[in-house]
C-alpha positions as CSV (number, residue, x, y, z in Angstrom):
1,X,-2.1,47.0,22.5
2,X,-2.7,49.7,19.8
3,X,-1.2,52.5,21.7
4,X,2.0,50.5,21.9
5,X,1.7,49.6,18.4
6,X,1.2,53.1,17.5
7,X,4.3,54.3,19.6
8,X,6.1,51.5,17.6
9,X,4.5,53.1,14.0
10,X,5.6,56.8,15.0
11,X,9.2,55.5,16.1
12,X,9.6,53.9,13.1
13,X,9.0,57.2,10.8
14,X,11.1,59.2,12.7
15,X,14.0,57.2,12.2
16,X,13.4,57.0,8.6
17,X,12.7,60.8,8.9
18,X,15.9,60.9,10.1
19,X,17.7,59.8,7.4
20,X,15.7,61.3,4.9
21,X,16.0,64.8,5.6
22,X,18.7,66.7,4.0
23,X,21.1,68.6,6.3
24,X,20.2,72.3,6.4
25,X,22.9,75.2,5.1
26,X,23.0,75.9,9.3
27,X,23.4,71.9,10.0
28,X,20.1,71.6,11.8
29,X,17.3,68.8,10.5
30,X,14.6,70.0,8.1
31,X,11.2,69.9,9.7
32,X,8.8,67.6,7.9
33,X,5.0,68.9,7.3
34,X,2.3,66.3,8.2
35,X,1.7,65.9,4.7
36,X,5.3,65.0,3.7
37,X,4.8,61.3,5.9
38,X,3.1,59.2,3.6
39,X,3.0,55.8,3.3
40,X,4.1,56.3,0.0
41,X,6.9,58.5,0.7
42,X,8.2,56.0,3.6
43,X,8.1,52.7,1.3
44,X,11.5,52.1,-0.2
45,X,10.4,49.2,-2.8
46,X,10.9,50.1,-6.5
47,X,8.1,49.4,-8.9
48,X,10.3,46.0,-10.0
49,X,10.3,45.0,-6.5
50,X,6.7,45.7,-6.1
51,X,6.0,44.1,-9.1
52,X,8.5,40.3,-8.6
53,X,6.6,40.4,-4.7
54,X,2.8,40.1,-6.4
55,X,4.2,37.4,-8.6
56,X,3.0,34.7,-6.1
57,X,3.1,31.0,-7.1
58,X,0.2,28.8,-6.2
59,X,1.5,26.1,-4.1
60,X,4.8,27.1,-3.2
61,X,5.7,25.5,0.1
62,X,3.1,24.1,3.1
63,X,0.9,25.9,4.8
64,X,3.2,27.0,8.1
65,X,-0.5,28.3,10.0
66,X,-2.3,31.7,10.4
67,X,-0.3,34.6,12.3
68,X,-1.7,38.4,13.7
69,X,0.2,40.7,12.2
70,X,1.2,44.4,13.0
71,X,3.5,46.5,11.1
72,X,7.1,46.3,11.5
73,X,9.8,48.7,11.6
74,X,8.8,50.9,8.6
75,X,12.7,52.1,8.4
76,X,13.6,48.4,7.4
77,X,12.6,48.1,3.6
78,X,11.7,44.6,2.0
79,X,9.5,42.5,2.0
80,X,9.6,40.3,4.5
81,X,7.4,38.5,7.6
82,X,9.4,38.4,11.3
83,X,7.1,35.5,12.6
84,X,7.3,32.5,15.3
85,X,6.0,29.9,12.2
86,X,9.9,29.6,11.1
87,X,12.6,28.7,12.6
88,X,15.0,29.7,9.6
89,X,15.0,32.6,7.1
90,X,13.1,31.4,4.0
91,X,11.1,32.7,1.2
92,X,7.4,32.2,1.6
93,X,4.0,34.0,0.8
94,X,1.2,35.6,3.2
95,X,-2.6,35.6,1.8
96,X,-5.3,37.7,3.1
97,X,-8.4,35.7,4.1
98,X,-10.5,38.8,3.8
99,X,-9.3,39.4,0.2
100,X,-7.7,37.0,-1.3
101,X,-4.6,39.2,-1.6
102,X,-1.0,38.1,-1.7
103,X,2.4,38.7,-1.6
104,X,5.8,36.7,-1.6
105,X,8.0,37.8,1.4
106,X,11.3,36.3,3.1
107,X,10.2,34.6,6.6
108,X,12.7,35.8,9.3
109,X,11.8,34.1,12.3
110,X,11.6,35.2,16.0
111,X,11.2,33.6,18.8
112,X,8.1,33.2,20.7
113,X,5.2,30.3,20.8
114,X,3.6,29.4,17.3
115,X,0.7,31.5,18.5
116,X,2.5,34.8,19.1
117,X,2.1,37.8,16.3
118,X,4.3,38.8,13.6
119,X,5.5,41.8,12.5
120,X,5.0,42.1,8.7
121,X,7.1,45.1,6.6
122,X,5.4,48.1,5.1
123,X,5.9,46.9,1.6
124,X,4.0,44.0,2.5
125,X,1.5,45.7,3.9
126,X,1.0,47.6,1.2
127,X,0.8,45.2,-1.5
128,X,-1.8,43.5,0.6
129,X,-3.8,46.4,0.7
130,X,-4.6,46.4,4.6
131,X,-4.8,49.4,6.7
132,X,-1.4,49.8,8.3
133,X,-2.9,50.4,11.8
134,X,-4.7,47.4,11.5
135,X,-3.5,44.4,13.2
136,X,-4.0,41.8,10.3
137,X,-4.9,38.1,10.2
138,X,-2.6,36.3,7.7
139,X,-2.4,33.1,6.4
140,X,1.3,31.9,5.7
141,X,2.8,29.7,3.5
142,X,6.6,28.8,2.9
C-alpha cells in the first residue's frame, strides 16, 4: 500500500513540477534538482491561509468518526479532507490523536464505506505536523 501511495506522491509533484517550471529560451522544461522539491516549495497556502486554517473552534460540529489518511494530490492546493464520513462538502476540522494538533479543512466527500481512508491535502498535512509518507490516523469533526 505504500508503494502505491508513493507512486501517487511522485505523480502528484510532477504535475505541479509541470506547471511550475518556466519555459526555457529553446521551449523545453527546466530540469528540477532534488533539492528544488520541497514540501515547502510544493505548498501553495499563503501565510493568511495557513494562519485562518489553525484557527480551529472547539466544538464546531459532531464528531463524524476517525479516518486513515494519506496524502492527496499535492497539485490541488487547500485545505481540505476527501473522506467517506460526508456525504456533502462542508467545513469541518481534523485533530491528531498523537498530538493534539488541528486544523480546519472543507470535507469533500467520496464514495466508499465509512471505514475506507481519506485523502487529506498537503497543507493540511503540514499544519498537522505529520510525516507526509505517513498514513495518518485522524479524528474528524464537522
Amino acid at each position: 500500500m505504500m508503494v502505491a501511495g508513493c507512486a501517487e506522491i511522485d505523480a502528484g509533484i510532477d504535475r505541479v513540477l509541470k506547471r511550475a517550471q518556466p519555459a526555457q529560451a529553446n521551449g523545453s522544461q527546466g530540469v528540477p534538482t532534488s533539492s528544488s522539491v520541497t514540501p515547502e516549495t510544493l505548498d501553495q497556502a499563503s501565510v493568511a491561509e495557513r494562519a485562518r486554517a489553525q484557527q480551529v473552534s472547539t466544538g464546531a460540529g459532531g464528531r463524524l468518526g476517525s479516518t486513515v489518511a494519506s496524502l492527496g494530490d499535492v497539485a490541488e492546493p487547500g485545505f481540505w479532507l476527501k473522506t467517506p464520513l460526508v456525504s456533502t462538502a462542508r467545513d469541518g476540522q481534523l485533530r491528531d490523536p498523537k498530538t493534539g494538533a488541528k486544523v480546519a479543512v472543507r470535507l469533500i466527500p467520496i464514495n466508499g464505506p465509512a471505514t475506507a481512508g481519506s485523502r487529506i491535502s498537503l497543507s493540511a498535512m503540514r499544519a498537522l505536523e505529520v510525516n507526509l509518507a505517513d498514513l495518518v490516523t485522524l479524528e474528524v469533526t464537522g
